[in-house]
Every structure is written in C-alpha cells, then in structure tokens.
SEMARBA-916633 format. One record per residue (C-alpha): residue number from 1; z, y, x. Coordinates in nm, 2 decimals, m for minus. Example, Ala and Ser with C-alpha at 12.3 -4.5 7.8 and 13.67 -1.06 7.14 Angstrom:
REM SEMARBA-916633
1|0.78|m0.45|1.23 $
2|0.71|m0.11|1.37 $
This chain:
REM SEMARBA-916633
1|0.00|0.00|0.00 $
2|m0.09|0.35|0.11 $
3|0.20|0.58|0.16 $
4|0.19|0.94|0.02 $
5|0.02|1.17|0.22 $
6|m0.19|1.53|0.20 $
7|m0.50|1.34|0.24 $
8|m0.43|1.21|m0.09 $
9|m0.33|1.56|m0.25 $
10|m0.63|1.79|m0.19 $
11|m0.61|2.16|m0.27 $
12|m0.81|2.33|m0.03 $
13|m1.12|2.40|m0.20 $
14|m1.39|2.29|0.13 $
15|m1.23|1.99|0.15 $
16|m1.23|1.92|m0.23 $
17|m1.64|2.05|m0.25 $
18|m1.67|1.78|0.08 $
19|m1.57|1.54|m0.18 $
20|m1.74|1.66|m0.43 $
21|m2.07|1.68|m0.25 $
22|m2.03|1.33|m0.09 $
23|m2.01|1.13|m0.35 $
24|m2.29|1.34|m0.59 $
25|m2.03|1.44|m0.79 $
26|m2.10|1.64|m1.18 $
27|m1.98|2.02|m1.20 $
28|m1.70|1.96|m1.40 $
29|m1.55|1.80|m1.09 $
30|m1.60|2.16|m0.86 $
31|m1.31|2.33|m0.77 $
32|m1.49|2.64|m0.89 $
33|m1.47|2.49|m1.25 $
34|m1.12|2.44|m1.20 $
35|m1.03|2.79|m1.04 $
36|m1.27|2.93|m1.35 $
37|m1.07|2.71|m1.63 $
38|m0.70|2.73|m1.44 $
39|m0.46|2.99|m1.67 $
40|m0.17|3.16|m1.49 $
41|0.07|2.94|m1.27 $
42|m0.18|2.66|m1.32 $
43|m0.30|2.46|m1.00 $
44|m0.55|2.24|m0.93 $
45|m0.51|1.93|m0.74 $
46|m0.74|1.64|m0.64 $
47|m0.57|1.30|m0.63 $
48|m0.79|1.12|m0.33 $
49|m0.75|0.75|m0.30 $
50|m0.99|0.57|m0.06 $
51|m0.99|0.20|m0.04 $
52|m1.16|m0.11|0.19 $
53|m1.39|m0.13|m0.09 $
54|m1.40|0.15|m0.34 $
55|m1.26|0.55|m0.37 $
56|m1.08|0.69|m0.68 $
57|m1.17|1.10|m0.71 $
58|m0.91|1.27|m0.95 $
59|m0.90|1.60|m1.01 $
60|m0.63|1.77|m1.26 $
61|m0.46|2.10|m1.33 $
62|m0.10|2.11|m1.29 $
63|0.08|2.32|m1.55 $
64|0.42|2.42|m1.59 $
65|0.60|2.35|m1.93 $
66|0.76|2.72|m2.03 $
67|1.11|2.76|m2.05 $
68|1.14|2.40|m1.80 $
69|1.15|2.29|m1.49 $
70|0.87|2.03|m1.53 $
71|0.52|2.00|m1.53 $
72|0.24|1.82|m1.71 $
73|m0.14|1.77|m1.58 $
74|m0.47|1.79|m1.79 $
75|m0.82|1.77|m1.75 $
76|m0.95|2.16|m1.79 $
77|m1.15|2.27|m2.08 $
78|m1.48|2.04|m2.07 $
79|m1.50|1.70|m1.89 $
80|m1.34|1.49|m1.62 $
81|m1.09|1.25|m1.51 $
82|m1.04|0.98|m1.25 $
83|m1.39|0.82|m1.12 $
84|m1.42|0.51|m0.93 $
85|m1.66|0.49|m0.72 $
86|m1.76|0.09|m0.59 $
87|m1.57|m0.16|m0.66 $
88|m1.21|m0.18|m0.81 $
89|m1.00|m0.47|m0.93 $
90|m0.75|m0.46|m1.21 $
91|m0.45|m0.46|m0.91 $
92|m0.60|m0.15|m0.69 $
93|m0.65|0.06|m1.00 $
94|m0.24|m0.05|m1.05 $
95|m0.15|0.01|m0.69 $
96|m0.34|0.34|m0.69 $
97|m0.20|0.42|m1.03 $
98|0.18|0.33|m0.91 $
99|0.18|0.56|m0.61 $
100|0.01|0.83|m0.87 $
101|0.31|0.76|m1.12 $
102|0.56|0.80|m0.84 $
103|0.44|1.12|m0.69 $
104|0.44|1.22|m1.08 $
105|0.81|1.16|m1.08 $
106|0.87|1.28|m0.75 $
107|0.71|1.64|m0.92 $
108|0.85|1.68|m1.22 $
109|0.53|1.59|m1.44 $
110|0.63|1.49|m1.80 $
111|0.26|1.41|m1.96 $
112|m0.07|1.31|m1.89 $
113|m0.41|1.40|m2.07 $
114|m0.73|1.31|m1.94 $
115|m1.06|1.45|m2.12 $
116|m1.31|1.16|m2.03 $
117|m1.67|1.24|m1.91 $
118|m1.93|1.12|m2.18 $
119|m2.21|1.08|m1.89 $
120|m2.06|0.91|m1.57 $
121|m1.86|0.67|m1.88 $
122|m1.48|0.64|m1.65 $
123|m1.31|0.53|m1.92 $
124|m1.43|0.17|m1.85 $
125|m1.23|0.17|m1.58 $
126|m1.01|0.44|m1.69 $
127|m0.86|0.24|m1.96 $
128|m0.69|0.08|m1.73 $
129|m0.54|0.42|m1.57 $
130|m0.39|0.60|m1.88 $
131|m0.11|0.46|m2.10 $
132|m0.31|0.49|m2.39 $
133|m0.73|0.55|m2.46 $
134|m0.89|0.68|m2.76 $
135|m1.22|0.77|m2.84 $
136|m1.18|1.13|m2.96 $
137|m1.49|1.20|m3.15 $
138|m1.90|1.18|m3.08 $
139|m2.11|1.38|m2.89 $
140|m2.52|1.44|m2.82 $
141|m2.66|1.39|m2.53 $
142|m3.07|1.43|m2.46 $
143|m3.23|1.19|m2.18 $
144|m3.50|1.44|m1.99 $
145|m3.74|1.17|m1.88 $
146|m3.97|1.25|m2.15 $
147|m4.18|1.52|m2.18 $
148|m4.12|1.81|m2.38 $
149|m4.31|1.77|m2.63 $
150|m4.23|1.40|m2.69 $
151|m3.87|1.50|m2.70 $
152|m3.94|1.80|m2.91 $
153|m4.09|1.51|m3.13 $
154|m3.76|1.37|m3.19 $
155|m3.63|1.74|m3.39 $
156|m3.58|1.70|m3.70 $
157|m3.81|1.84|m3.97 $
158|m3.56|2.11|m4.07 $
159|m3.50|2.22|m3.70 $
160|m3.86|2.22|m3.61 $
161|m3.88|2.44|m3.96 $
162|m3.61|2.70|m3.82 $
163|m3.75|2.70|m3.44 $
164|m4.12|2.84|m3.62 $
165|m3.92|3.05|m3.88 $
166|m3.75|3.24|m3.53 $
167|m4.10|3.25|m3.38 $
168|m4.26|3.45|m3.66 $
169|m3.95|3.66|m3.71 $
170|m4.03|3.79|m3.34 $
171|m3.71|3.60|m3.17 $
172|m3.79|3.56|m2.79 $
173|m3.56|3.33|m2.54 $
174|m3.52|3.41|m2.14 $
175|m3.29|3.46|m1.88 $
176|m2.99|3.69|m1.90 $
177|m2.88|3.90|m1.59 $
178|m2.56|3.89|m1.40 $
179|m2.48|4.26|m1.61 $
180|m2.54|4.09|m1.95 $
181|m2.27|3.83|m1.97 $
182|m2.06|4.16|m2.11 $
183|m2.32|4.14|m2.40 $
184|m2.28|3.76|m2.42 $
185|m1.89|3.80|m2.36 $
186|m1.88|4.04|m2.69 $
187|m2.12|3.86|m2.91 $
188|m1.87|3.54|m2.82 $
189|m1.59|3.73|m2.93 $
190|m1.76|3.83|m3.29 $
191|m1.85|3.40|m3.34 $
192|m1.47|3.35|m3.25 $
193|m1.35|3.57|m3.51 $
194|m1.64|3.49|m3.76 $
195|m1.49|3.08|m3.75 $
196|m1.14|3.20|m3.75 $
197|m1.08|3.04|m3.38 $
198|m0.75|2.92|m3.24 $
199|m0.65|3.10|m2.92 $
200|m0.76|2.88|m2.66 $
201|m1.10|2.93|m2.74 $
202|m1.14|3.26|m2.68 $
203|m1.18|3.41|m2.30 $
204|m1.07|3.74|m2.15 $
205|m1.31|3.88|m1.93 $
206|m1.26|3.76|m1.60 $
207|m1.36|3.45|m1.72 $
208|m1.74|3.52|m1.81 $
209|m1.76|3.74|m1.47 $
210|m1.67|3.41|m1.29 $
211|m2.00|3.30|m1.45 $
212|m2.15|3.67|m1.36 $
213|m2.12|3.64|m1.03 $
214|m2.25|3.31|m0.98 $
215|m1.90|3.13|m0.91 $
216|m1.98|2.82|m1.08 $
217|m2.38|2.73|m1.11 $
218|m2.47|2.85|m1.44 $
219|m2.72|2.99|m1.66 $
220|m2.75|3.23|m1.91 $
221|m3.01|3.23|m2.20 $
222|m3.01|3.51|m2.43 $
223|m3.25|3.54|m2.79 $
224|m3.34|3.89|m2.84 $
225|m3.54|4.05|m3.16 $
226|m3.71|4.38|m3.14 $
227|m3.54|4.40|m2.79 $
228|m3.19|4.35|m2.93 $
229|m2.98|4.05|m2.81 $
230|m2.84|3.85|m3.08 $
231|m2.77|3.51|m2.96 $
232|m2.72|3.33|m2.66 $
233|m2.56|3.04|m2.43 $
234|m2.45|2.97|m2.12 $
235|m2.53|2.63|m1.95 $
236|m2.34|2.44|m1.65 $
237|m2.57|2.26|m1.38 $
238|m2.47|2.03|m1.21 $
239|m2.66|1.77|m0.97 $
240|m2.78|1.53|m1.26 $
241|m2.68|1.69|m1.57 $
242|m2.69|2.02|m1.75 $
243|m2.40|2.14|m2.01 $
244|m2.40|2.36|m2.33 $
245|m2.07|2.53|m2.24 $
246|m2.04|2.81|m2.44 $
247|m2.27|2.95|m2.78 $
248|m2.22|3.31|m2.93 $
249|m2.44|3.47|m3.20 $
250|m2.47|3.82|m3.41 $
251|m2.37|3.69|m3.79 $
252|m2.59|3.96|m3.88 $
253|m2.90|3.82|m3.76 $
254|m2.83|3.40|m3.83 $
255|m3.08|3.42|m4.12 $
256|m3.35|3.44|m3.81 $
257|m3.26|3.07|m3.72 $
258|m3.22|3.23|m3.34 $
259|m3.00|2.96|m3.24 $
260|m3.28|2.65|m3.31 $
261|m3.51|2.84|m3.10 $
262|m3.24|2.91|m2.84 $
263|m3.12|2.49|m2.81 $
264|m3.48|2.41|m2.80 $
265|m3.60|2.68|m2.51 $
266|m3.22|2.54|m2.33 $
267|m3.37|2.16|m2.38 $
268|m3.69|2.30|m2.18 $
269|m3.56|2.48|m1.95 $
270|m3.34|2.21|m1.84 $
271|m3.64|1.94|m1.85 $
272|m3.82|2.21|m1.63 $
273|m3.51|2.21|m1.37 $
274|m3.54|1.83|m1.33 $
275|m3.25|1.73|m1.49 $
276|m3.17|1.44|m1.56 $
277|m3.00|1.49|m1.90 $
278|m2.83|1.77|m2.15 $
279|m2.54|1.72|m2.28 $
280|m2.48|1.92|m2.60 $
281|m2.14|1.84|m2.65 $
282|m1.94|1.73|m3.03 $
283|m1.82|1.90|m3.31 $
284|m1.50|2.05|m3.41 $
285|m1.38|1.76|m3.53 $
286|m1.40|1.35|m3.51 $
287|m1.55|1.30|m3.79 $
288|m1.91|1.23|m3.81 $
289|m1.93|1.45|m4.10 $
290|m1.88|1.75|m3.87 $
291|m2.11|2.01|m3.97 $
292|m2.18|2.11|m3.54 $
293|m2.23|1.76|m3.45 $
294|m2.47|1.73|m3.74 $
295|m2.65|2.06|m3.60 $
296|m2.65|1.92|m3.24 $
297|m2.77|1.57|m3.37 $
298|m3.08|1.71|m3.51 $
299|m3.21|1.80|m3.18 $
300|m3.21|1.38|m3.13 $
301|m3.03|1.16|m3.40 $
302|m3.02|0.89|m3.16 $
303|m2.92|1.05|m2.84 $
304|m2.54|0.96|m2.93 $
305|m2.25|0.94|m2.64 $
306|m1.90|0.96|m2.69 $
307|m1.59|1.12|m2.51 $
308|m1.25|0.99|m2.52 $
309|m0.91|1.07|m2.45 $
310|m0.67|0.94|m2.22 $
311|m0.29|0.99|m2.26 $
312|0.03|0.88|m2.08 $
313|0.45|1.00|m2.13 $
314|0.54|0.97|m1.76 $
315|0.93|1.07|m1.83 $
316|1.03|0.95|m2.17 $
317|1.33|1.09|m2.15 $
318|1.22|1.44|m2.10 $
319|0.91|1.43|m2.36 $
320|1.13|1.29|m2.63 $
321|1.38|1.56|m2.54 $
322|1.14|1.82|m2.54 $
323|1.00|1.65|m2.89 $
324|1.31|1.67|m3.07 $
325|1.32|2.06|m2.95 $
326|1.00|2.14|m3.03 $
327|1.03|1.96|m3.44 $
328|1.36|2.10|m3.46 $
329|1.19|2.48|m3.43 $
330|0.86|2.38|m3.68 $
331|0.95|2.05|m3.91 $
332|0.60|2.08|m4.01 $
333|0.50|1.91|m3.72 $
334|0.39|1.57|m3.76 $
335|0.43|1.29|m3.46 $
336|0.12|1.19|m3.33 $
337|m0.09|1.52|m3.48 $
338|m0.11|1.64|m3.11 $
339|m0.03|1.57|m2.74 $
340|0.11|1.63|m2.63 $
341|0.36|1.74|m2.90 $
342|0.49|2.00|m2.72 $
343|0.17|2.22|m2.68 $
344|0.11|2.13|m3.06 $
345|m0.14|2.49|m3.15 $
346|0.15|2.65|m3.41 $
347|m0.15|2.86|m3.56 $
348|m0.31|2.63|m3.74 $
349|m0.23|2.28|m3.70 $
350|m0.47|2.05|m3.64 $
351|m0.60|1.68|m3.79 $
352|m0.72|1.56|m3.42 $
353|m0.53|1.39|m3.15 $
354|m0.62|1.62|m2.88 $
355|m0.46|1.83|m2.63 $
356|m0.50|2.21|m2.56 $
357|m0.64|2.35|m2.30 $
C-alpha cells in the first residue's frame, strides 16, 4: 500500500495540467475549470493514485461546511469524478479508496458528491468508489462523425420548422468578442429571472470574464436581429468533446425561434472544429417529461447518454449531527430530498437527489 504523500495531493495548477494533458484528459478536469467554478474558501485538489498497472485522476473541490470545523468535497458545476485509466481490479480501486477515506478523516471531510461524466462513462468503475450510485437523470449527446447535413437530418420536423422561421425573421449566428460576454452576462441574468432560478445558478461577473479572457477554452456564439443580440451560448472545448455550458436569451424576441438556429449553427461549428462529440447536457429535472430535455432531444431523439450521481457519508456521526440541526431549523425538509442534507436549497425545495454547487 502506498503511504500518503503530496504526489498524491496535487494543487499546483502545472503539475495538475501535466496530468491533465498526459493522459488526454476532458475540460471539465482543468484546473482552470475548477479555479472558474471554485466559490470563496473553496480549493481544488487532485487526488493522484498511480499503480503497476493503471492510474486513478480525481479532482474535487474542498469546501468548508459554515459555522463547522469540517469540510465536504464535490465535483464543480458540470462533469467529473474519479477516472481510471488501464486496468483496475475490484481490490486496487478498495486500497486506493481506503487511503482516500483515511486522508478524508484525517481532514475533516464529512460528505462526498461526485457529478459523473456522461462521455468518458467512470461510473462503471466508479460504482465501486462511492457509497452509493444513482443515475440522476438523462442527457443528449450528438456523435460528429456524420456530416452536417446528415446529422441536421436527424432534427425534428418542428425544430427544422423553427431554424427556417429564424432565417426568414433575419436572425444571424457568429462569434461573440471577448467585450460581449457583458451582453451575454446580462441577457443570462434576464433568463434567470424569467425561470424564477435558484441562487446557484446565477453568476457574478467575474465568472463570465474568466471565459472573456480566455481562462478556460471557450466559445461564444451570439444570435443577433437587425444587429441587436438576443440570444446566445457559450461552449467548453475540450480535446474530444464540446459542451453547451451556459444558454441566455431576450424573452422579448423568443417568438423568433433564435435559439433553434443558435443549437443548430453550435452543432456546426463544433463538427467544423473536429470534435468528436456535443454534449447538450439534461433538463431540470429527471424525469423524461422535462420540457429542456425534450428541447435538447429534438436535435437527435436517439443521441441519449446519462449522468449519474455518486454519494458517500464519510463521518456519520458528524452528518447525522449536522442533519438533526439542520431539520430542527426547517421541518419541511424531507430525508433523502437532497445531499447532502445539509446544503438542502431552502428557497425552493427541490424533487431531485442532487447536490448544489
């Protein structure tokens, strides 16, 4: 058994990249995703576990619990969790895990949430990692092997309707410039408030300059009409995949059906990049009923992929504590609405199984 060392517990940001870079690694796993996704007093680490035969790549953010002592980790907004890279038997995914668990202890960390990565597919082995696997809810993924037009095929007859309805209404697509992510940043704020968001998904400003300034690989596409902007998205790159991060659009101007022409011209410009594959993300919720997944899905009904949850109570004693404290203050709170329970969103509580970011 390996003993604990700082090889192991990476937070130097050239070393982490190394790692990153080495073994092809998505963008999600960056430690400028983390430094962009990271709130105050929240610090990323890399767990680094290399073996005869395979190497385990974990990267988490560390963040306290208010008014304790302790800790709990989390994969940031997005995708992630532990990869395995060759070959790992059930024991050395429990070795690695048990000197993982005890530096857990050692820290102070109560909880563990791990936001699986619908592409690279860890939770086969990562089942094995977390005390408990779910899969939280569908997602849509298109495979950019095809050409354009053959996957444009697979729209359906409604969303090829809307993308020609844009087109005649005079909506353009193209690139935004490193000054227009404030236009992006305030037509994101107007969606937020138009769907009645819960706090964590809005941003303050410093984190769309992050994406200005060209901190994480990113691109901005922007719909204009009549040389106004009124929708746009921005889109993570990584070395195989693209990502629809984050979608914003003028209420006023939905009845243009800018948004159909906007995923479409995203879906080409990412075929165009030589990607290997977009991933659109889910819905709000799990259900398949979701009226976003339903949106995304009509860009390709069958392009389906799933992300799941991970979950583990590394000190009982404390989460129970803190459990009891936290149902004591809102009885509404039902066990098993949220985890974990302590971080349960008190604005509007929510049907899913999910943690906050």
């Amino acid at each position: 058994m390996m003993s604990l060392s700082d090889e192991r517990l990476i937070r130097d940001p050239r070393e982490w990249d190394a790692l990153v870079a080495t073994y092809q690694l998505d963008c999600y796993y960056e430690h400028a995703y983390f430094e962009l996704a990271k709130g105050p007093d929240e610090i990323p680490e890399l767990f680094y576990y290399p073996t005869e035969f395979g190497t385990l790549i974990y990267p988490y953010l560390r963040r306290p619990i208010p008014g304790t002592r302790f800790e709990d980790i989390t994969t940031p907004y997005g995708y992630g969790g532990p990869y395995f890279m060759g070959i790992w038997s059930l024991d050395q995914i429990r070795e690695a895990r048990a000197r993982f668990e005890q530096y857990c202890r050692e820290t102070g960390i109560v909880t563990e949430t791990v936001r699986f990565h619908p592409l690279l597919h860890n939770q086969e082995l990562g089942q094995h990692w977390c005390h408990q696997t779910d899969i939280l809810q569908p997602t849509v993924t298109l495979e950019l092997t095809d050409p354009f037009e053959t996957i444009e095929g697979g729209f359906s007859q409604m969303t090829r309707r809307n993308i020609r309805k844009a087109r005649r209404e005079g909506v353009t697509i193209r690139l935004g410039r490193p000054e227009e992510y404030c236009d992006f940043a305030r037509l994101y704020q107007m969606t937020m408030d138009k769907h009645q968001a819960d706090a964590r998904y809005y941003f303050d400003q410093t984190y769309f300059d992050h994406f200005a300034e060209g901190r994480i690989k990113n691109v901005l596409l922007l719909a204009e009409q009549a040389g106004r902007i009124i929708a746009g998205c921005i889109v993570l790159t990584g070395r195989q995949f693209a990502h629809y991060h984050l979608g914003a659009s003028d209420p006023a101007y939905l009845s243009l059906r800018p948004n159909h022409l906007l995923f479409a011209e995203m879906i080409r410009w990412a075929k165009q990049a030589g990607l290997q594959a977009l991933h659109l993300g889910g819905g709000t919720t799990r259900s398949d009923a979701d009226s976003l997944l339903a949106y995304k899905r009509s860009f390709g009904e069958a392009n389906r992929t799933f992300f799941g949850l991970g979950t583990s109570i590394l000190d009982p004693t404390i989460y129970d504590r803190l459990a009891r404290q936290i149902k004591q203050q809102h009885p509404e709170i039902e066990t098993g609405q949220w985890f974990p329970i302590y971080r349960t969103p008190l604005r509007q509580l929510s049907p899913r199984r999910e943690e906050t970011s």
